[in-house]
C-alpha positions as CSV (number, residue, x, y, z in Angstrom):
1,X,131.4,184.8,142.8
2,X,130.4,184.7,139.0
3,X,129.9,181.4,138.8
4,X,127.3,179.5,136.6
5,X,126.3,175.9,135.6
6,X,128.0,175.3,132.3
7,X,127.5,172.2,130.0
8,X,130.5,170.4,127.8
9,X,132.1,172.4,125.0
10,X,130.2,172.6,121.8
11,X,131.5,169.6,119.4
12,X,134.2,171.3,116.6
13,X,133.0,170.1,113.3
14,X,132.6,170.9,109.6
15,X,129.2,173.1,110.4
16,X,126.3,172.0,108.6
17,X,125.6,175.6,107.6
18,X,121.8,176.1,105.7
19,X,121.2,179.0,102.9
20,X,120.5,182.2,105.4
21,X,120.3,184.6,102.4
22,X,119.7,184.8,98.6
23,X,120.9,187.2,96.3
24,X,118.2,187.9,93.9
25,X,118.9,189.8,91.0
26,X,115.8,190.5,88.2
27,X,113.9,187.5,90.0
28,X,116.4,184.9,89.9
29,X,118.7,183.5,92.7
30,X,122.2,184.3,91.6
31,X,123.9,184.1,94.8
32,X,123.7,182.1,98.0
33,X,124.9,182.8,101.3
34,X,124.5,179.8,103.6
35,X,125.5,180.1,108.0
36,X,123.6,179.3,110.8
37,X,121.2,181.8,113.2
38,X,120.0,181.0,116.6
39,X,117.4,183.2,117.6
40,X,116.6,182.9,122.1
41,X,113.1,183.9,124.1
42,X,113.3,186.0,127.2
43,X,113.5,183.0,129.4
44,X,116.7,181.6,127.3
45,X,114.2,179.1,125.0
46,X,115.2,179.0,122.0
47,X,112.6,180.4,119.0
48,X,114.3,179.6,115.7
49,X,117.3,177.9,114.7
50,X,118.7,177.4,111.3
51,X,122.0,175.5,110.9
52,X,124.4,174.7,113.2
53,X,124.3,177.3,116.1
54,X,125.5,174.2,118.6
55,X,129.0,174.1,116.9
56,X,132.5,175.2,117.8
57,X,133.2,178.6,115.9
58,X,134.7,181.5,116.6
59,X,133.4,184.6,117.8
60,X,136.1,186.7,116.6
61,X,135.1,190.5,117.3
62,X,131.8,189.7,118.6
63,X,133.4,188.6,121.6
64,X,134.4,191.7,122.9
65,X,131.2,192.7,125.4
66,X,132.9,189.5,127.4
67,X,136.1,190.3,127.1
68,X,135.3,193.8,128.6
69,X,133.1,192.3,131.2
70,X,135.9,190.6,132.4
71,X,138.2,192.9,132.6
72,X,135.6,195.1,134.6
73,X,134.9,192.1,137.1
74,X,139.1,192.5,137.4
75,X,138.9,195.8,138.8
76,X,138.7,198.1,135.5
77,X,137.3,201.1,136.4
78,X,136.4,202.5,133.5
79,X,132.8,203.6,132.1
80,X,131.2,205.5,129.3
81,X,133.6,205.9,126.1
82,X,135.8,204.7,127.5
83,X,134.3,201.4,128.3
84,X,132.6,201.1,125.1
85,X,136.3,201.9,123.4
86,X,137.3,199.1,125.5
87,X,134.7,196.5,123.7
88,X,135.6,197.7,120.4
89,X,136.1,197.1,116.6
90,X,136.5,200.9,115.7
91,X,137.5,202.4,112.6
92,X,140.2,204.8,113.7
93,X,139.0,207.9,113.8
94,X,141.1,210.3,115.7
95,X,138.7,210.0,118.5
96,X,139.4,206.4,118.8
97,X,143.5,206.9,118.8
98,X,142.7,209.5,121.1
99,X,141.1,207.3,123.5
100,X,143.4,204.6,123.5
101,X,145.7,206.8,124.1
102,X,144.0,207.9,127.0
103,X,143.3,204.6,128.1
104,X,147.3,204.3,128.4
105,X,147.5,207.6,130.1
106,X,145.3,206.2,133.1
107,X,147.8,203.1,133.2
108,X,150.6,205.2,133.4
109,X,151.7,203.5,130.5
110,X,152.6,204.3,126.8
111,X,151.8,203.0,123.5
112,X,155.3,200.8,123.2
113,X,153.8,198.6,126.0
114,X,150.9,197.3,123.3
115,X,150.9,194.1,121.1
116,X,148.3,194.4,119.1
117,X,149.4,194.2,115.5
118,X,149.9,197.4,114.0
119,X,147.8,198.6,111.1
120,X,146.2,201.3,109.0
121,X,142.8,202.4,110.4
122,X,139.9,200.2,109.5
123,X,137.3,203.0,107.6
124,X,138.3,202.9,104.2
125,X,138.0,206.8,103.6
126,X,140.3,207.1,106.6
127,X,142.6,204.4,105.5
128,X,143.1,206.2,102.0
129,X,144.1,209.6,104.1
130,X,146.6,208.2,106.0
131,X,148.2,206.3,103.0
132,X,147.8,209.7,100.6
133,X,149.8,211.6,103.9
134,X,152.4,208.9,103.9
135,X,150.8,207.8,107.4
136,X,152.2,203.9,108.7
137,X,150.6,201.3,110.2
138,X,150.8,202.6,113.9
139,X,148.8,200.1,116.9
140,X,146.7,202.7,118.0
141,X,145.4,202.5,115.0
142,X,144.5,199.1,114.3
143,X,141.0,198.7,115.3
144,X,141.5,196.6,118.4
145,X,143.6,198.8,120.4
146,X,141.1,200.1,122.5
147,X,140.8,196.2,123.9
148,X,144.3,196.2,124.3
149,X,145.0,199.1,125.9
150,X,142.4,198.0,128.6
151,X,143.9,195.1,128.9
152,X,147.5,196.4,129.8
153,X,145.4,199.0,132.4
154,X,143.6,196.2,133.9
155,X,147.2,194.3,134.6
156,X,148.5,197.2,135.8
157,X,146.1,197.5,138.0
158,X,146.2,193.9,139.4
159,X,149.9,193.7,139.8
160,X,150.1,191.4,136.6
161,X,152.9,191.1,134.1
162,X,152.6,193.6,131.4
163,X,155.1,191.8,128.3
164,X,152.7,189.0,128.2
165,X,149.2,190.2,128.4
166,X,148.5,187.9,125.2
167,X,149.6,184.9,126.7
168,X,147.0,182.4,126.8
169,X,148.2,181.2,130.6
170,X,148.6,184.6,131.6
171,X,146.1,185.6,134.3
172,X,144.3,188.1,132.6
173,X,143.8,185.6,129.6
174,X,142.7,182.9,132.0
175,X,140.1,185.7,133.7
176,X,138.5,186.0,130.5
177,X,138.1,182.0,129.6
178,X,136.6,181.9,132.8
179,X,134.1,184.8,132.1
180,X,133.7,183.2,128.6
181,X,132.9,180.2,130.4
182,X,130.8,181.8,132.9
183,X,128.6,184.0,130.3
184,X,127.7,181.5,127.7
185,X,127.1,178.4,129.9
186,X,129.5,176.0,128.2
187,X,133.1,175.2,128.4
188,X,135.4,176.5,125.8
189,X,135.9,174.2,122.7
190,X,139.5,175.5,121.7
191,X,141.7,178.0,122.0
192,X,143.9,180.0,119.1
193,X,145.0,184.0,118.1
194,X,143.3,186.3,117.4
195,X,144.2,188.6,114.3
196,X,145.1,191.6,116.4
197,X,147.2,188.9,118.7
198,X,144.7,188.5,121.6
199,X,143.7,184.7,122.7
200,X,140.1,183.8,120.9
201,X,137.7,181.5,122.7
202,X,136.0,179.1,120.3
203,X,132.2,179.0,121.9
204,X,129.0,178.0,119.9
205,X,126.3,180.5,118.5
206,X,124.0,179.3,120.9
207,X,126.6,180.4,123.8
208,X,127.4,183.7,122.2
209,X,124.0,184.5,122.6
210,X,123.1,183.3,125.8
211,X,126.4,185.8,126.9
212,X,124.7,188.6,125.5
213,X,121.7,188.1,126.6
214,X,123.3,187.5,130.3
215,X,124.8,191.2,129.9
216,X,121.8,193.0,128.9
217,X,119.7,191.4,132.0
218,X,122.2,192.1,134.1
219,X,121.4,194.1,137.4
220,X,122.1,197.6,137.3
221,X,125.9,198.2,138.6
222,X,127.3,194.9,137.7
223,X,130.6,194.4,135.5
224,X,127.8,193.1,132.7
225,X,125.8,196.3,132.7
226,X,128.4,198.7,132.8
227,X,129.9,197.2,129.8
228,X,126.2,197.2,128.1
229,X,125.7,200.5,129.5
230,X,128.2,202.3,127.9
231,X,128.1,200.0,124.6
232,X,124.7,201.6,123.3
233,X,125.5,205.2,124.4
234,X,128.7,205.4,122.8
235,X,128.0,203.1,119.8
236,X,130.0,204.8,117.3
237,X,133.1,204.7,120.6
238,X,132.6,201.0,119.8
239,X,132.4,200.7,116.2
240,X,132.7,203.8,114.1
241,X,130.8,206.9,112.2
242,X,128.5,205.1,109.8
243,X,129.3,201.8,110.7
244,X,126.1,199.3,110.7
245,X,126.3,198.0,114.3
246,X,125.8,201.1,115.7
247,X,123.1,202.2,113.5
248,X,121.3,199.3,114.8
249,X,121.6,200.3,118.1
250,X,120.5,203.5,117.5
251,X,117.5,202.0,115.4
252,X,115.9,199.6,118.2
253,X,115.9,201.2,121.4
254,X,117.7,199.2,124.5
255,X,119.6,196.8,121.8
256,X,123.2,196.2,122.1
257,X,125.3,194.8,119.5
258,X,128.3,193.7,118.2
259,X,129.8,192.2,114.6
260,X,133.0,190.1,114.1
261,X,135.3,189.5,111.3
262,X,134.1,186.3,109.1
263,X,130.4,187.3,109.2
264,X,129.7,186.9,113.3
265,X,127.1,189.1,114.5
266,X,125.3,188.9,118.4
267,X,122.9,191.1,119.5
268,X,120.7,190.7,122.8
269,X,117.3,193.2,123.8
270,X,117.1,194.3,127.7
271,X,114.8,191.8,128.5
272,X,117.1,188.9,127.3
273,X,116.0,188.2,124.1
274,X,119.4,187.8,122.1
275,X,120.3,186.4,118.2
276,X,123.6,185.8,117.1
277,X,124.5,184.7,113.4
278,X,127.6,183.5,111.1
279,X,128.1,183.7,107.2
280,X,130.1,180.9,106.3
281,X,132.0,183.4,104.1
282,X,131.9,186.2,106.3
283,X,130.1,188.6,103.8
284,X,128.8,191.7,105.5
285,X,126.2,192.4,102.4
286,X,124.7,188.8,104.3
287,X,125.4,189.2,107.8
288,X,123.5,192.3,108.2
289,X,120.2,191.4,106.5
290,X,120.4,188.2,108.4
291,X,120.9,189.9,111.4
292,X,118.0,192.5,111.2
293,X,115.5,189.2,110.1
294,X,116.8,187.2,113.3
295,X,115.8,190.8,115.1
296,X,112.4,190.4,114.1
297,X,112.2,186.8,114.4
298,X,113.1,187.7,118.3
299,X,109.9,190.1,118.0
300,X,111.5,193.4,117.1
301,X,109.0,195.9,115.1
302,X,110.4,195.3,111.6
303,X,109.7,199.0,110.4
304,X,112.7,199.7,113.0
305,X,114.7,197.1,110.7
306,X,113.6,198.4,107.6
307,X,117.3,200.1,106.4
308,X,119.2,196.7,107.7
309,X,116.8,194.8,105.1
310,X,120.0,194.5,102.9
311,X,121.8,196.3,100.3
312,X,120.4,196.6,96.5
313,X,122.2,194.8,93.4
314,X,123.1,197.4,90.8
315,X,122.4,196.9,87.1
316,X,123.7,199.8,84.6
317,X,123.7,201.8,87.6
318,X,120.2,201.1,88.9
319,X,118.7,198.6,91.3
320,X,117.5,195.6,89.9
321,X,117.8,193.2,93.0
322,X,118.8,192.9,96.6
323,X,120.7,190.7,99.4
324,X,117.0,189.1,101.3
325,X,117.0,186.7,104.0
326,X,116.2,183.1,103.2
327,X,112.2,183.3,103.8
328,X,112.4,180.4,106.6
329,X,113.9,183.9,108.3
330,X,110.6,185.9,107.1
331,X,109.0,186.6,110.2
332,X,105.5,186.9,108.1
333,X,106.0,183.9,106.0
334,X,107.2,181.6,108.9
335,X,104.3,182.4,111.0
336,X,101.9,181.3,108.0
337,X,104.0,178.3,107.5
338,X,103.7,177.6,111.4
């Protein structure tokens, strides 16, 4: 029913990762980030690539649009806030706890039944509240349980066993390798845990994209758009009050996006343009720039961009550089070069 042609898994290798950004401080490169960007057309062609977007990595957080997807193909019937609290990395605000919570509520289940690992909330400012009120690491907190509490409603729902959810051989787990799968067009590479204790599908860049894009071209209705849907009108239900990703997604109009832990970011337009990047160190202060210059590689105004552009480099308290994309990911400076 949601099947697709899918080529071999991406090779796992030592990627041969390419500087991505600079860190330029009084006109000198101090800093260099290196990863790899793959940057697809409407029609799936791919525009730029820098790196090694073919290779095995792993997704980590930016995963989650499939994940949800899958479970919404399973019979999920969730939407809205929900939905997009079910895709997401959030930074446990007491809206998120509260939805999680609900989430559990819907399963006729409680939080005892999750897995996740517990934790302290994600947003810094929050995390220091809890730990001044003497506040322990709970699982609703941690910034996956929205994920996780979908998960247990969606084996509820199907009749599935609930103490093994995380189980890679599970049959929720295999319902989201074979979305995985399905969505980026390739066979999974390999197969390990997560750090909140979920399976993670190791896919390529090129593949990440190609899901995303899949999910924001989807028909109106389908698993794919529901998830997309209610991704970009709850973007801080999927990430958190000030938190980049959904600033971008309030800043280009249609977009939907989603970052991961070790510098993963995907991001795909309605009409199927899509760009996903890695760090090789997983810096943020790189990912983001990188991200926004992919954007308007993929033919995204850049004045829409213009506060992703990357953050400044402080001298005695003023700026006196920034974090800039390599300029092979100048959108002005490749198309003179071109």
């Amino acid at each position: 029913m949601h099947s697709s042609p899918r080529a071999d898994a991406p090779p796992i290798r030592e990627p041969r990762h390419v500087p991505v950004a600079h860190l330029v401080r009084g006109g000198v490169v101090e800093g260099v980030h290196h990863g790899s960007v793959v940057v697809l057309g409407p029609g799936g062609e791919v525009r730029l690539r820098l790196g090694d977007p073919d290779a095995a990595c792993y997704p980590r957080s930016a995963l989650k649009p499939v994940q949800a997807v899958a479970m919404v193909r399973a019979g999920l019937p969730l939407d809205g806030e929900l939905l997009s609290l079910a895709a997401a990395s959030h930074s446990g605000e007491e809206r998120h706890l509260a939805g999680a919570r609900r989430i559990l509520d819907l399963a006729g289940l409680t939080e005892d039944h999750l897995r996740n690992v517990p934790d302290l909330p994600y947003d810094p400012v929050i995390r220091d509240a809890w730990i001044r009120e003497g506040r322990l690491p709970s699982r609703p907190a941690q910034n996956c349980s929205g994920k996780h509490a979908a998960m247990l409603y969606t084996c509820a729902l199907n009749g599935w066993p609930l103490d093994t959810y995380l189980d890679p051989g599970h049959p929720l787990q295999r319902t989201v390798a074979e979305t995985v799968e399905d969505l980026t067009g390739q066979r999974v590479a390999a197969v390990t845990v997560d750090g909140c204790g979920a399976p993670l599908f190791a896919v390529s860049l090129h593949g990440l994209a190609r899901a995303a894009a899949r999910i924001t071209t989807a028909a109106p209705g389908t698993a794919e758009a529901r998830v997309a849907d209610a991704m970009r009108r709850y973007a801080e239900a999927a990430s958190g009050t000030g938190r980049d990703v959904a600033a971008l997604m309030r800043a280009v109009p249609g977009l939907l996006a989603k970052d991961g832990f070790e510098g993963v970011q995907v991001a795909a337009l309605p009409d199927g343009r899509a760009v996903a990047v890695k760090i090789a160190d997983g810096a943020n202060r790189a990912r983001v720039p990188v991200a926004a210059a992919a954007l308007a590689q993929a033919g995204v105004d850049p004045a829409a961009l213009a506060e992703f552009a990357g953050e400044a480099l402080l001298g005695g308290g003023r700026p006196v550089g920034s974090v800039r994309p390599v300029p092979a990911l100048d959108p002005v400076a490749s198309a003179a070069c071109a």
